[in-house]
C-alpha positions in Angstrom: 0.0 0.0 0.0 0.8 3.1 -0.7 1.7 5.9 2.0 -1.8 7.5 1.2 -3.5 4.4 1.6 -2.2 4.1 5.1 -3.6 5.6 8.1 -1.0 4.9 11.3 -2.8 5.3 14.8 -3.2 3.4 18.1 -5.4 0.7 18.7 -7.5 3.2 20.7 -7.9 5.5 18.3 -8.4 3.2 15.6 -11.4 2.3 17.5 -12.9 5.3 18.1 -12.3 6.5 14.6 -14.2 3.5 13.1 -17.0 4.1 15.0 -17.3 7.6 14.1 -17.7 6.7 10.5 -20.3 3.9 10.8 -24.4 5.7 10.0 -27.4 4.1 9.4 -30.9 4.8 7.8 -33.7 5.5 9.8 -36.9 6.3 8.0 -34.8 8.2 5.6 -32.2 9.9 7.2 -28.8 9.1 8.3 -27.8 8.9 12.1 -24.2 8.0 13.8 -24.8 4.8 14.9 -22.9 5.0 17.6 -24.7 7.7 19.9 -21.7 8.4 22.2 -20.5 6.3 25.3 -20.9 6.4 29.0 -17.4 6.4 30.4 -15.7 6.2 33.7 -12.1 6.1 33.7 -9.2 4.4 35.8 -5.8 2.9 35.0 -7.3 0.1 32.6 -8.3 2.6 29.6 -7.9 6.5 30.8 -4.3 7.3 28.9 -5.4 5.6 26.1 -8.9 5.2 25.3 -9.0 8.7 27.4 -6.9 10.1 24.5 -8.5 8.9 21.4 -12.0 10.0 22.8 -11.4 13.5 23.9 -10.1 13.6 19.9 -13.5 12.8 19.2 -15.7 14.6 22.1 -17.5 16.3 19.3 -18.8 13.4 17.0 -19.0 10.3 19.8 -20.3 12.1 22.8 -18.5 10.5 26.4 -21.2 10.8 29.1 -19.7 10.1 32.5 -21.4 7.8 35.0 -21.4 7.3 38.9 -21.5 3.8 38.7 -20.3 1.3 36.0 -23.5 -1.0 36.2 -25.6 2.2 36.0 -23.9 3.5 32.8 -24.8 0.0 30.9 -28.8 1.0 32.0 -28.8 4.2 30.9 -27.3 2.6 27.1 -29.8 0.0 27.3 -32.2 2.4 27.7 -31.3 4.3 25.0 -30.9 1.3 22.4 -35.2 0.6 23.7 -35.8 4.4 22.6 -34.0 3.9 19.2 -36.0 0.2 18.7 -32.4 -1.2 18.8 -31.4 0.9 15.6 -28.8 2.7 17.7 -26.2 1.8 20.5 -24.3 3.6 23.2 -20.9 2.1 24.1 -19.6 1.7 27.9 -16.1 1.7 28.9 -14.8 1.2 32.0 -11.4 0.5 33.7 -9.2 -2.7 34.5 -10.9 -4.9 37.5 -14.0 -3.6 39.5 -14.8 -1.0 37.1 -15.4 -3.7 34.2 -17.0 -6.4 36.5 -19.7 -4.0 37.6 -20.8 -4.1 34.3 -21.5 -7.8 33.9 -24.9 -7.5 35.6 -25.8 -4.6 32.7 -24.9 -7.0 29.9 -26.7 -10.0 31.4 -29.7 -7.3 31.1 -28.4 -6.5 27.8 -28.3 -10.4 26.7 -31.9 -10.6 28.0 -33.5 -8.0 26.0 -31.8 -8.9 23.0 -30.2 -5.2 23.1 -27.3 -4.0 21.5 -24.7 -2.4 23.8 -20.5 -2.3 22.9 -18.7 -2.6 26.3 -15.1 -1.0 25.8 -13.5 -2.8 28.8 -9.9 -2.4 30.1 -7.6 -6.4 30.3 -4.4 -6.6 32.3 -1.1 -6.7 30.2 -0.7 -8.4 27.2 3.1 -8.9 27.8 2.5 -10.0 31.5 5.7 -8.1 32.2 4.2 -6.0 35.2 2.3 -9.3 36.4 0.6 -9.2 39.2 -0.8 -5.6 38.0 -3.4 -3.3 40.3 -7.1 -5.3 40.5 -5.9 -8.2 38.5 -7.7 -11.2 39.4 -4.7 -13.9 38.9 -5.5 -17.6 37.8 -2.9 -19.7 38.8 -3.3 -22.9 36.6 -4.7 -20.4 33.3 -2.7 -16.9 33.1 -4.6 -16.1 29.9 -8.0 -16.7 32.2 -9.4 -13.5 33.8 -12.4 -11.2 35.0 -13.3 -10.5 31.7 -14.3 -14.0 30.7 -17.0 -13.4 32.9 -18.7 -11.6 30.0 -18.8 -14.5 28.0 -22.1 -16.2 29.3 -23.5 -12.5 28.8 -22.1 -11.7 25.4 -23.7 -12.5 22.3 -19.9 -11.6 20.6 -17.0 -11.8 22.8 -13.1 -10.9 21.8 -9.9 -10.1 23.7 -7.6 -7.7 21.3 -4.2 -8.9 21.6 -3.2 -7.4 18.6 -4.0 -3.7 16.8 -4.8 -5.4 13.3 -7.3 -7.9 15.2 -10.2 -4.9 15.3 -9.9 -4.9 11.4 -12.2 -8.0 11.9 -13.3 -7.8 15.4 -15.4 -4.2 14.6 -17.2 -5.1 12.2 -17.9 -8.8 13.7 -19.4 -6.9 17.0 -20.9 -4.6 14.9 -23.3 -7.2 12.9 -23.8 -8.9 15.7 -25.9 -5.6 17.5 -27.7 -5.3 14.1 -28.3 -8.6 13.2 -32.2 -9.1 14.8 -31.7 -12.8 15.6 -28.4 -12.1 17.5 -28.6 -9.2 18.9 -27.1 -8.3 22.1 -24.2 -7.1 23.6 -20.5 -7.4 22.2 -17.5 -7.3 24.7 -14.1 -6.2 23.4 -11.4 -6.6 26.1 -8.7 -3.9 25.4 -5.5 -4.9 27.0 -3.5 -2.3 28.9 -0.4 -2.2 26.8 -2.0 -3.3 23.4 -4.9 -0.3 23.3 -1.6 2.1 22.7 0.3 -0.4 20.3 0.5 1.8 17.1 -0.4 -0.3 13.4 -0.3 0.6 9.8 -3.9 0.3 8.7 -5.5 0.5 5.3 -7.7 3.4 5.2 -9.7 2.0 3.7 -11.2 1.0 6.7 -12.3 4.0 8.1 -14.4 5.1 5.2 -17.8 6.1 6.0 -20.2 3.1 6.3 -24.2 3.1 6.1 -25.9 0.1 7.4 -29.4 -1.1 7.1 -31.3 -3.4 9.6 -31.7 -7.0 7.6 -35.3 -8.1 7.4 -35.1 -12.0 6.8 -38.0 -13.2 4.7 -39.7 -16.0 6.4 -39.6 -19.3 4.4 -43.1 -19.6 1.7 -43.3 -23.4 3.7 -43.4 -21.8 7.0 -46.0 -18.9 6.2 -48.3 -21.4 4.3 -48.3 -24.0 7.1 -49.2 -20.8 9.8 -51.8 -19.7 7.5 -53.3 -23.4 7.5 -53.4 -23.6 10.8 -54.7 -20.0 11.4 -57.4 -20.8 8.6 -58.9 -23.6 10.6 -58.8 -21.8 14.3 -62.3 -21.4 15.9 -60.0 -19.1 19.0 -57.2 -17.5 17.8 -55.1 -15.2 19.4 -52.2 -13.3 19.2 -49.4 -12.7 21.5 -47.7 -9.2 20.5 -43.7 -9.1 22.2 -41.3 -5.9 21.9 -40.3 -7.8 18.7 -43.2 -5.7 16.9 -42.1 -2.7 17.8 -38.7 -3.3 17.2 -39.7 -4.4 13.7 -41.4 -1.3 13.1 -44.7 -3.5 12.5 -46.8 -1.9 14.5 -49.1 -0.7 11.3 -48.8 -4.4 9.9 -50.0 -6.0 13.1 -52.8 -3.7 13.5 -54.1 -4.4 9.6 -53.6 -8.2 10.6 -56.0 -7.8 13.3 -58.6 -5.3 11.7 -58.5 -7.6 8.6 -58.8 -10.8 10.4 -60.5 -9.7 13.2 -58.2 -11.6 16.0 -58.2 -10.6 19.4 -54.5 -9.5 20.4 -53.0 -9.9 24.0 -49.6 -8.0 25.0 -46.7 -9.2 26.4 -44.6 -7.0 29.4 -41.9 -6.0 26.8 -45.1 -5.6 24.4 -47.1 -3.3 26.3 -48.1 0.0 24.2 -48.2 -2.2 20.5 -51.9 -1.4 20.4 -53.2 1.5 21.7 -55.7 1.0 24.8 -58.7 2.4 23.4 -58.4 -0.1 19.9 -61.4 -2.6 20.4 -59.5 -5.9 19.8 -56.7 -5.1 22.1 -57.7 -7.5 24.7 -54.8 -6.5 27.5 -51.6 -7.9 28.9 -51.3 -11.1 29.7 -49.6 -13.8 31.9 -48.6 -13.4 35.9 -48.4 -9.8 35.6 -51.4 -9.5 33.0 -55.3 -9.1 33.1 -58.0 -11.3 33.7 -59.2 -10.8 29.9 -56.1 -11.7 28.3 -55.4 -14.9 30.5 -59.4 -15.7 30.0 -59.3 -15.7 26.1 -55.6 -17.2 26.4 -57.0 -20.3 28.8 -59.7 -20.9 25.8 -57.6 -20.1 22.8 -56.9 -23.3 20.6 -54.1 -21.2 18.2 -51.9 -18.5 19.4 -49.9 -16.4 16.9 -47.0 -15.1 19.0 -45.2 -12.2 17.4 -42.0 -11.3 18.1 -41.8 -12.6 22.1 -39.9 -15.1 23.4 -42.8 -16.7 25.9 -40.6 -16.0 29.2 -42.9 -17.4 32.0 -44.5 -14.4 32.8 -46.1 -14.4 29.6 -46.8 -18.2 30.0 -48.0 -18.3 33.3 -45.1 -20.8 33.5 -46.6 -22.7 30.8 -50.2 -23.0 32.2 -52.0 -20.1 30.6 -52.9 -22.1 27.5 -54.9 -25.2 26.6 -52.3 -28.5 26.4 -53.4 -28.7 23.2 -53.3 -25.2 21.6 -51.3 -24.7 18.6 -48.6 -22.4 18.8 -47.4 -20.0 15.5 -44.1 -18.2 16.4 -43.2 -15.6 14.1 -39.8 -14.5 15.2 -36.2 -13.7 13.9 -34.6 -15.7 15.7 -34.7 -19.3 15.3 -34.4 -19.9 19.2 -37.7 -18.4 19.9 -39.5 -19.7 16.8 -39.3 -23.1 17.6 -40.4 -23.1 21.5 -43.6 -25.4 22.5 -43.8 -27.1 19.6 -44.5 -24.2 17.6 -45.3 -24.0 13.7 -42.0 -21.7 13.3 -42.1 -19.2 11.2 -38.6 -17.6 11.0 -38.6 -14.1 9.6 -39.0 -10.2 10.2 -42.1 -9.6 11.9 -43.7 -6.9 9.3 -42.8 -8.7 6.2 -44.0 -11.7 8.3 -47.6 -10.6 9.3 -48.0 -9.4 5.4 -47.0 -12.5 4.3 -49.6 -14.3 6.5 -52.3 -11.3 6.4 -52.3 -12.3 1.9 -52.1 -15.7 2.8 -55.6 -15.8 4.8 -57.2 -13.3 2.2 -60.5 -12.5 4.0 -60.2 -14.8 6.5 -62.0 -13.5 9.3 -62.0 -14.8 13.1 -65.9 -16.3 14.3 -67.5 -13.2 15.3 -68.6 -15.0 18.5 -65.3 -15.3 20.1 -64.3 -11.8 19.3 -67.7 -10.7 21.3 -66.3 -12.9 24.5 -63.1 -11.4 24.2 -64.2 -8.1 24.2 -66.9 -8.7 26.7 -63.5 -9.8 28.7 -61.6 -6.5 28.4 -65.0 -4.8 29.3 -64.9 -6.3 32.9 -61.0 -5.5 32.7 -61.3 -2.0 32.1 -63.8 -1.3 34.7 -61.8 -3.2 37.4 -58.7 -0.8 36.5 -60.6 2.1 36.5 -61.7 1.3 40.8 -58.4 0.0 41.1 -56.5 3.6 40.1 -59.5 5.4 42.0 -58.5 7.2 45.7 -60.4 8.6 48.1 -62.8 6.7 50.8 -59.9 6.9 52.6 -58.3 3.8 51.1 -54.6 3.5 51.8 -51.7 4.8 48.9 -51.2 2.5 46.6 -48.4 1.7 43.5 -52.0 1.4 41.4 -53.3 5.0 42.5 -49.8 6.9 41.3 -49.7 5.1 38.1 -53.5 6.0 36.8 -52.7 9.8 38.3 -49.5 10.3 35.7 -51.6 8.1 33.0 -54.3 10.8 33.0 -52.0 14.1 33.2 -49.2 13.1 31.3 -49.1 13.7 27.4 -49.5 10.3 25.4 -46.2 10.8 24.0 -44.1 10.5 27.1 -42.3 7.8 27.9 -42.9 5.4 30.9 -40.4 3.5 32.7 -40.4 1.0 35.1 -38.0 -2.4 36.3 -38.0 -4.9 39.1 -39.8 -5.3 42.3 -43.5 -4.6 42.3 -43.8 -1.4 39.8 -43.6 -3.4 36.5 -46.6 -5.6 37.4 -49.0 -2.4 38.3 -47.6 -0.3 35.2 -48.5 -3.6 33.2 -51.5 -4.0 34.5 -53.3 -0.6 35.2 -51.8 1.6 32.7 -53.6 2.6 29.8 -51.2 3.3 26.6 -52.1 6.5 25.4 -49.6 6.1 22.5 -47.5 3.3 20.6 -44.1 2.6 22.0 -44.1 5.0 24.5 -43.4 2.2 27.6 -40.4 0.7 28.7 -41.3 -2.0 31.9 -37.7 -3.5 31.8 -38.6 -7.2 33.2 -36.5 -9.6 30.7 -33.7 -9.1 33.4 -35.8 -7.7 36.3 -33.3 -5.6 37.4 -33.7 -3.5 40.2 -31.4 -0.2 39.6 -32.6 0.1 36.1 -35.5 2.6 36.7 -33.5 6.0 37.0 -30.3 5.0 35.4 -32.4 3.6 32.2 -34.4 6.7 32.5 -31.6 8.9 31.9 -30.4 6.9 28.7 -34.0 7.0 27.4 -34.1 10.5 27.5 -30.6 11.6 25.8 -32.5 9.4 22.8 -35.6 11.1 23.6 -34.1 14.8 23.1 -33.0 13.8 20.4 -36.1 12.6 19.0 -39.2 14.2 20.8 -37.5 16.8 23.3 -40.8 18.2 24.3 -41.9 14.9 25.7 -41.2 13.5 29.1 -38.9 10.6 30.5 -40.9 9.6 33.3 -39.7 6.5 35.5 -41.7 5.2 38.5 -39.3 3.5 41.2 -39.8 2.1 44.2 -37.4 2.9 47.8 -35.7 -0.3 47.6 -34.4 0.2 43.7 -34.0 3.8 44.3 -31.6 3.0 47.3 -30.2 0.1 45.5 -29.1 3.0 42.4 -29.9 6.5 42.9 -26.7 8.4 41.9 -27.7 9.0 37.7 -30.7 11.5 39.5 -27.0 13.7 39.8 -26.1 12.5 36.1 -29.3 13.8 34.5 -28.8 17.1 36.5 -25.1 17.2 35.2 -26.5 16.6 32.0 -29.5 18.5 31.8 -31.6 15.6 30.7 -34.6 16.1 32.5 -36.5 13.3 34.4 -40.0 13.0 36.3 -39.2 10.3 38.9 -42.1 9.0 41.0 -41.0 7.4 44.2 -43.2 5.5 45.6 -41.2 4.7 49.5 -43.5 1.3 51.0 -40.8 0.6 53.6 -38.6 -1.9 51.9 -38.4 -4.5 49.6 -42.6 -5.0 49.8 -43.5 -7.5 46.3 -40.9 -9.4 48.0 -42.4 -9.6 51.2 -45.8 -9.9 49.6 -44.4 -13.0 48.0 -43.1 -14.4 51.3 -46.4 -14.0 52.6 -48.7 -15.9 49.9 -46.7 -19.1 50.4 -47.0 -18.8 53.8 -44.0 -17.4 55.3 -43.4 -14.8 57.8 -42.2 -11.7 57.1 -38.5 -11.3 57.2 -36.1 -9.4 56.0 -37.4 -7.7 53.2 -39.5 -4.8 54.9 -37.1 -2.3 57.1 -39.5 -2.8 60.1 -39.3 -7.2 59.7 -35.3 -6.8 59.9 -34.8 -8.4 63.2 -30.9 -7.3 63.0 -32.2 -3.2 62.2 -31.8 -1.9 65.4 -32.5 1.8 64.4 -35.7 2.0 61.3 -34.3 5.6 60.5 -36.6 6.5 57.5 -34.9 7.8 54.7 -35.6 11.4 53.9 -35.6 10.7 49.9 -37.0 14.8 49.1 -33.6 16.2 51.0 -31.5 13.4 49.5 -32.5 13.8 45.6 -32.3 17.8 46.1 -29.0 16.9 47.6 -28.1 16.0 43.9 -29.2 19.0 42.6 -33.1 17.7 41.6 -35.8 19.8 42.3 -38.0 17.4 44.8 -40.9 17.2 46.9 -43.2 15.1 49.1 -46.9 14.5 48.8 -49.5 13.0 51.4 -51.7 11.6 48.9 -52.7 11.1 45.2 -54.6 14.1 44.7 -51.1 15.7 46.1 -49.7 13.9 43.3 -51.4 15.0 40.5 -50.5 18.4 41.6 -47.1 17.9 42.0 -47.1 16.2 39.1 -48.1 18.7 37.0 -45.8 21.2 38.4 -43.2 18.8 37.5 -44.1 19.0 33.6 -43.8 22.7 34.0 -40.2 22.5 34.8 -37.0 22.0 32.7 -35.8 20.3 35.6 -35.1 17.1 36.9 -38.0 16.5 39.2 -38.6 13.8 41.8 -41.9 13.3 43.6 -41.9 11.7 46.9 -45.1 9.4 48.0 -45.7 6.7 50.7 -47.6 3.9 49.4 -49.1 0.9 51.8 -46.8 -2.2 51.8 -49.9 -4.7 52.3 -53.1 -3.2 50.9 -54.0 -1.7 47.4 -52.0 -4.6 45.6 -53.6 -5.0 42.2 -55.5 -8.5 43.2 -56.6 -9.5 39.8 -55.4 -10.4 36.9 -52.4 -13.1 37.6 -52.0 -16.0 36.1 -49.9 -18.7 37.9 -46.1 -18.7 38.5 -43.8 -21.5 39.2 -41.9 -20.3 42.6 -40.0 -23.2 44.1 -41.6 -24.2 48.0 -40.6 -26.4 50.7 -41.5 -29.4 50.4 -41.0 -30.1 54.1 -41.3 -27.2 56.7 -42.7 -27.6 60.7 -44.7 -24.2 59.7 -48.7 -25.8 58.4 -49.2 -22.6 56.2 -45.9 -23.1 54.8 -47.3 -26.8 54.6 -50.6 -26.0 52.9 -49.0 -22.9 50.5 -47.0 -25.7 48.7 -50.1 -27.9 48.5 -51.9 -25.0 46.8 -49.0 -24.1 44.5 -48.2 -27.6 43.2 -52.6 -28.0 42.7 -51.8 -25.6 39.7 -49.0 -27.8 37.8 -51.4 -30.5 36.5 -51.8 -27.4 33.8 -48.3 -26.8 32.9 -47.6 -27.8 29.2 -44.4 -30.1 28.9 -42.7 -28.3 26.2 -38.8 -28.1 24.6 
């Protein structure tokens, strides 16, 4: 090659360069894939990494974190806003910085989100060995922390040398797009190697627009599915997050107005359909609605769309008849083929055309649509007294959620993870708009609610930056990961956070309690080893961090403050007690597979089991 043809930089900076030039189209328009990075530094990749990103503060924006795990949130937050089309990268230092973000890639994995993790490796030559944090392996030197990112990776790679990333990159790269594989990809930049200096071609660096591959599902598979659908008396049709990350929103709801089947939602689902559309027949599974799980207990073929049937959706594999036929129509081949499903491998909008021509006319008996409907009648009317205060009822997660649903403008985003919120958002909130909720329960991980929250919204500004980011989270996830309330101050990326304080870790305790244990150690006043129940004071603590913040008595306080808080350019977090045993949503769930004693000296732990195993005789036995 010729001197022209050669570009000589660090691995680092070879890195960072690539990425700048890789775009993409979305709906006509070309973005930076990469939206920037959440960084924090330390010895593993500040001198080098450091260097070749302040070079390119102005194109790959470096947001800096308070904690490591939070960072990989708030970018898998921000790949959910962009429906996966964009990614944030992470980078964090040698040893503690990098292991702390194991538990955001596991998240990552779950979701099927793409997220680059820029992580720091001890020394390549070994010549400083034993260095600072290195975790050493006696019988494997080549063995370290960061192969604990393989289970969680969907691409994994250690760069031992600077011309390895010239198929590394675009390896990790495909793998985030690719809608089958996606997930996280884990690059572990050795120390010594990320400021090795190599010749490359530059070629490589040239500016790069990818497209999103939609896989056509095979003619066999969509004419078997439309066979089967042809001869259903009780369809129905589970809708995942795969719709919306599709962008088949408009082809499911043709589907359903054509064919006239009633459509359930999944968690990661919830806000395909609007709430108002008349087939829309709610969520379903443990977290879910007593319509969806009624049609779904009578259904004899279910059309699931882009989901991958975790067991909330499944009710652990009970919700359905043993005999129902399943139809998955999903990109990735894993998914497609679970329960004995007809699989239909492919993208779900060219998938749900495909099938919508196959049936023609086909239209669903109009008798069944009438019991589904009469189904989400019943529903809707038990929500509406289940977000209803006053009578001097006690606070409740239910109460807060219908307050922001009716003062909030359809087009802000909702978010909510772990512990007891994502069951009441799934179950009593109404979507004013499509793909305007994120309840992050593939990984269930508490943490997520603020720190995806921020992410979120530095998509959200730059897509809608009129519109709200508002999270709800609970004391125990608030205390478990608070600090990115300071980031989205720092950042001016404005949140509404509604914390609801119930004294502790309550859906636990609430669990506990229906199979017949005693409360322990899960509410702050059930800690037999809490000697001093202090009560945190969460209003001085978040204005501490520079939010503006505030406590309310009730929900009609609520709404109040709540509308204050839209009024604001600032961070805002509203502060409300909620009871820890009443105003549960009570309805609605469909059974979960928890594992119980089989042997206890406690009777109702003794009888709990007996009424928990009573249920399995309805589990399908599946692959």
């Amino acid at each position: 090659m010729t001197a022209d043809q050669i570009v000589t930089l660090t691995t680092a900076q070879a890195i960072i360069k690539w990425l700048e030039n890789q775009y993409i189209y979305i709906e006509g328009a070309e973005w930076r894939i990469c939206g920037g990075g959440f960084g924090i530094f330390g010895h593993g990749n500040v001198t080098c990494l450091g260097e070749a990103l302040y070079n390119a503060k102005d194109t790959l924006p470096l947001y800096r974190g308070q904690n490591e795990q939070g960072m990989g949130f708030a970018a898998a937050g921000y790949a959910k806003q962009w429906l996966r089309r964009r990614f944030m990268f992470c980078t964090a230092s040698a040893g503690p910085g990098t292991t702390n973000l194991v538990t955001s890639a596991a998240l990552a994995h779950a979701n099927r989100l793409p997220l680059l993790l820029l992580c720091g490796d001890t020394f390549l030559t070994r010549l400083p060995d034993p260095v600072l944090q290195q975790m050493e392996n006696f019988g494997d030197p080549t063995f370290g922390v960061n192969d604990a990112f393989k289970p969680v990776s969907r691409y994994w790679d250690r760069i031992t040398h600077p011309a390895q990333i010239i198929q590394s990159l675009p390896a990790a790269l495909a793998t985030m797009l690719d809608p089958a594989d996606c997930g996280p990809a884990f690059l572990g930049l050795p120390q010594d190697v990320q400021g090795w200096s190599y010749d490359y071609p530059s070629a490589f660096f040239e500016k790069r627009v990818h497209r999103i591959r939609r896989q056509l599902p095979d003619r066999g598979e969509i004419a078997d599915a439309v066979a089967a659908l042809s001869k259903a008396e009780r369809p129905i049709i589970i809708a995942g997050g795969g719709v919306q990350y599709s962008g088949a929103v408009t082809e499911l709801t043709a589907f359903v107005e054509r064919h006239r089947v009633p459509v359930v939602e999944t968690i990661a689902g919830r806000a395909n359909l609007l709430d108002t559309h008349p087939l829309n027949i709610g969520p379903i599974g443990v977290t879910g609605s007593d319509s969806a799980n009624a049609i779904a207990e009578q259904a004899d073929t279910i059309l699931a769309v882009g989901t991958r049937l975790q067991d909330f959706t499944t009710g652990s594999w009970t919700a359905f008849a043993k005999d129902a036929q399943f139809i998955s129509l999903n990109a990735a081949r894993h998914d497609a083929g679970k329960h004995r499903a007809l699989p239909v491998v492919g993208d779900a909008k060219i998938g749900l055309k495909a099938l919508t021509d196959g049936l023609k006319d086909h239209k669903t008996p109009e008798k069944w649509v009438e019991f589904a409907q009469a189904e989400r009648t019943k529903w809707t009317a038990y929500v509406q007294e289940n977000v209803s205060f006053g009578d001097n009822r006690p606070n409740s997660y239910a109460q807060a959620i219908g307050v922001v649903n009716a003062h909030c403008h359809p087009r802000d985003r909702v978010v909510a993870a772990a512990g007891g919120l994502p069951a009441e958002v799934t179950a009593n909130w109404r979507s004013l708009a499509t793909g305007t909720v994120d309840v992050e329960f593939g990984f269930s991980c508490m943490g997520y609610e603020i720190s995806g929250a921020w992410g979120a919204r530095i998509a959200q500004a730059q897509q809608e930056p009129e519109r709200d980011t508002i999270t709800f989270v609970g004391d125990g996830s608030y205390l478990m990961m608070n600090s990115d309330i300071y980031s989205s101050v720092l950042t001016d990326k404005k949140l509404i956070i509604l914390l609801l304080d119930n004294g502790g870790f309550a859906v636990i305790n609430k669990l506990q309690n229906n199979t017949g244990n005693e409360s322990f150690n899960n509410l702050i006043a059930d800690c037999p080893t809490v000697v001093n129940p202090v009560r945190v004071d969460f209003e001085a603590h978040a204005a501490a961090m520079g939010a503006e913040a505030e406590t309310v008595a009730n929900p009609a306080e609520l709404a109040h403050a709540f509308q204050r808080a839209r009024t604001t350019s600032k961070t805002c977090i509203i502060v409300m007690k909620v009871d820890a045993h009443e105003g549960w949503t009570t309805e609605g769930h469909a059974w979960w597979e928890v594992g119980t004693p089989q042997v206890s000296s406690s009777e109702t732990i003794r009888a709990a089991h007996k009424e928990q195993e009573a249920s399995r005789s309805k589990q399908r036995q599946g692959v």
